[in-house]
C-alpha positions in Angstrom: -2.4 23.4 -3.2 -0.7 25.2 -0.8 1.5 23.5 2.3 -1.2 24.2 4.6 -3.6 22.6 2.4 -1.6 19.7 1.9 -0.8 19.3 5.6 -4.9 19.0 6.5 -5.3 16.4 3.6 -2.8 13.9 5.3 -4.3 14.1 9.1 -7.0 11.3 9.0 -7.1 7.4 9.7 -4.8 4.9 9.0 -4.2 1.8 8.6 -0.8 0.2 9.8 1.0 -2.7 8.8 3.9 -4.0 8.8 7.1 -4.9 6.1 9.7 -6.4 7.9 10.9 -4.9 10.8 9.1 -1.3 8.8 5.7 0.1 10.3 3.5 1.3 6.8 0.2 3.1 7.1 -2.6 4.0 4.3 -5.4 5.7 4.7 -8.2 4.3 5.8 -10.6 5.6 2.9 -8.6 4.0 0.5 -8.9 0.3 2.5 -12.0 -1.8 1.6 -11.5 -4.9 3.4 -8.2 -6.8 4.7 -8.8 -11.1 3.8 -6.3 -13.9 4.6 -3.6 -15.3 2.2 -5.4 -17.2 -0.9 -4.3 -19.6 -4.0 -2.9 -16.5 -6.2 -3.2 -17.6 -9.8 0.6 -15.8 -11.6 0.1 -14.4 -15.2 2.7 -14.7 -17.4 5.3 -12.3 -18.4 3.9 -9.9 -15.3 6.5 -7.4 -13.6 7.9 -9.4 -10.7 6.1 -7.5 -7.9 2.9 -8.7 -9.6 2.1 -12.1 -8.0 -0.7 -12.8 -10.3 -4.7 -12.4 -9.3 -7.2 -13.7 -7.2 -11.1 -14.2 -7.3 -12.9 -12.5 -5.0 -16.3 -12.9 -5.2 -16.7 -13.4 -8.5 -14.3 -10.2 -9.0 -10.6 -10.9 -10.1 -8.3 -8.7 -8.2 -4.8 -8.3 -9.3 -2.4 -9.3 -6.3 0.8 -6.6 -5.6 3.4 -8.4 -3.3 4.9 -5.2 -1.2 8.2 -6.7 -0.4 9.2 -7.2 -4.2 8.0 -3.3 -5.0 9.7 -2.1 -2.3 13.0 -3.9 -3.0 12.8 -5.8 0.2 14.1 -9.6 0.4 11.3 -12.2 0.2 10.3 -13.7 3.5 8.0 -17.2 3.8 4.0 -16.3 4.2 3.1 -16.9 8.1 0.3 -17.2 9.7 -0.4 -13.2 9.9 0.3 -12.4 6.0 -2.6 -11.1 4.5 -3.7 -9.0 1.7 -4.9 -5.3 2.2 -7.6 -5.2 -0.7 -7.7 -1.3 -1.8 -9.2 1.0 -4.2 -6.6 2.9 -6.7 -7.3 5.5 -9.6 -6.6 3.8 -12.6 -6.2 5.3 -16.0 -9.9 5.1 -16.5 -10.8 4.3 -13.3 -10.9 3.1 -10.0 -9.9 -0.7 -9.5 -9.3 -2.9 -6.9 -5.9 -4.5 -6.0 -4.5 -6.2 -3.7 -1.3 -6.2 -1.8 0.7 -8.3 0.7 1.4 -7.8 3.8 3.5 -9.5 6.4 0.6 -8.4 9.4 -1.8 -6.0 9.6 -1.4 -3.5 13.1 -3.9 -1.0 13.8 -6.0 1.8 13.2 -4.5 5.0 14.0 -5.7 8.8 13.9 -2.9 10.6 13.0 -2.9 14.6 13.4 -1.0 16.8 11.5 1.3 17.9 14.3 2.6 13.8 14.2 3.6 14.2 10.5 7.0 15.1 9.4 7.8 15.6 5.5 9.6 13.1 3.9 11.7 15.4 2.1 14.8 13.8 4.3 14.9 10.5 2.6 15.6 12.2 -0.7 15.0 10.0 -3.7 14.4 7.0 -1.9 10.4 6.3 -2.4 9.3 9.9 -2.3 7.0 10.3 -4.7 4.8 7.7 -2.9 5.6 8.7 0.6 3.2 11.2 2.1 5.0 11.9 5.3 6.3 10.1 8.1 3.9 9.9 11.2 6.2 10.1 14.9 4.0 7.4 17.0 5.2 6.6 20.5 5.5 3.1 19.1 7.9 4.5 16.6 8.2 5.8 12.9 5.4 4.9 10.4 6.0 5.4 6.8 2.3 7.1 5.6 2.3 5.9 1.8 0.2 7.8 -0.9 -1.0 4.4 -2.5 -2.5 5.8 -5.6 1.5 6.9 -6.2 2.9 3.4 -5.0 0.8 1.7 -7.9 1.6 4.1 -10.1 1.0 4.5 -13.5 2.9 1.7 -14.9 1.9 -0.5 -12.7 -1.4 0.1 -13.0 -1.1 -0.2 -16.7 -0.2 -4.1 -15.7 -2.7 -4.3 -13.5 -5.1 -3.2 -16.2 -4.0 -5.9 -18.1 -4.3 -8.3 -15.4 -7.8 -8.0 -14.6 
């Protein structure tokens, strides 16, 4: 895929929220719905950023807490923490997880000319950053979220579910 190619491939919908004081986006294809914070049942011996699983609808969801995969210290749930409920190629397929959130933003069409490569973070996170979007409301971090569960944690989540 050439840069060209890849540039068109990250201009599209997303879906902001925030980390902290950080502004994160996915896309919005990979979203299927956003629910409030529920009882999260933990699973022994799971990597620490796996809270544990949920049931939604008769479906159990494994339950990804952000803020422990990113690194970032823990903060009390509020009122606005919520879980983003997407859809992530698996090793055989695709499965649903879940991941918290401190609040969920907006909807925003980003174009290609707002997207910057990441390339000037070096190591930190680059394999599952896409790009970083310039917004007149500041910086948002586009994350490739197939790449931020990545294989090994999907090999937990596998487990989990």
């Amino acid at each position: 895929m050439d840069e060209q190619t890849e540039a068109i491939s990250r201009e599209g919908k997303y879906l902001t929220f925030s980390l902290g004081t950080e502004q994160y986006g996915i896309g919005i294809l990979k979203i299927k719905e956003i629910i409030g914070m529920m009882p999260v049942t933990a699973l022994p011996q799971a990597p620490d950023y796996l809270k544990g699983v949920i049931n939604l609808r008769g479906k159990v969801i494994p339950i990804v807490d952000l803020r422990t995969k990113f690194a970032m210290p823990a903060q009390a749930e509020t009122e606005r923490t919520c879980i983003i409920v997407v859809e992530v190629a698996g090793h055989s397929a695709h499965c649903l997880t879940g991941l918290v959130v401190d609040a969920v933003s907006e909807v925003l069409n980003i174009k290609n000319e707002q997207i910057e490569e990441h390339s000037s973070l070096g190591d930190l996170h680059s394999e599952s950053v896409l790009g970083l979007a310039k917004m007149e409301s500041g910086v948002k971090i586009l994350l490739d979220i197939d790449r931020v569960i990545n294989s090994e944690t999907s090999a937990a989540l596998q487990l989990a579910a």
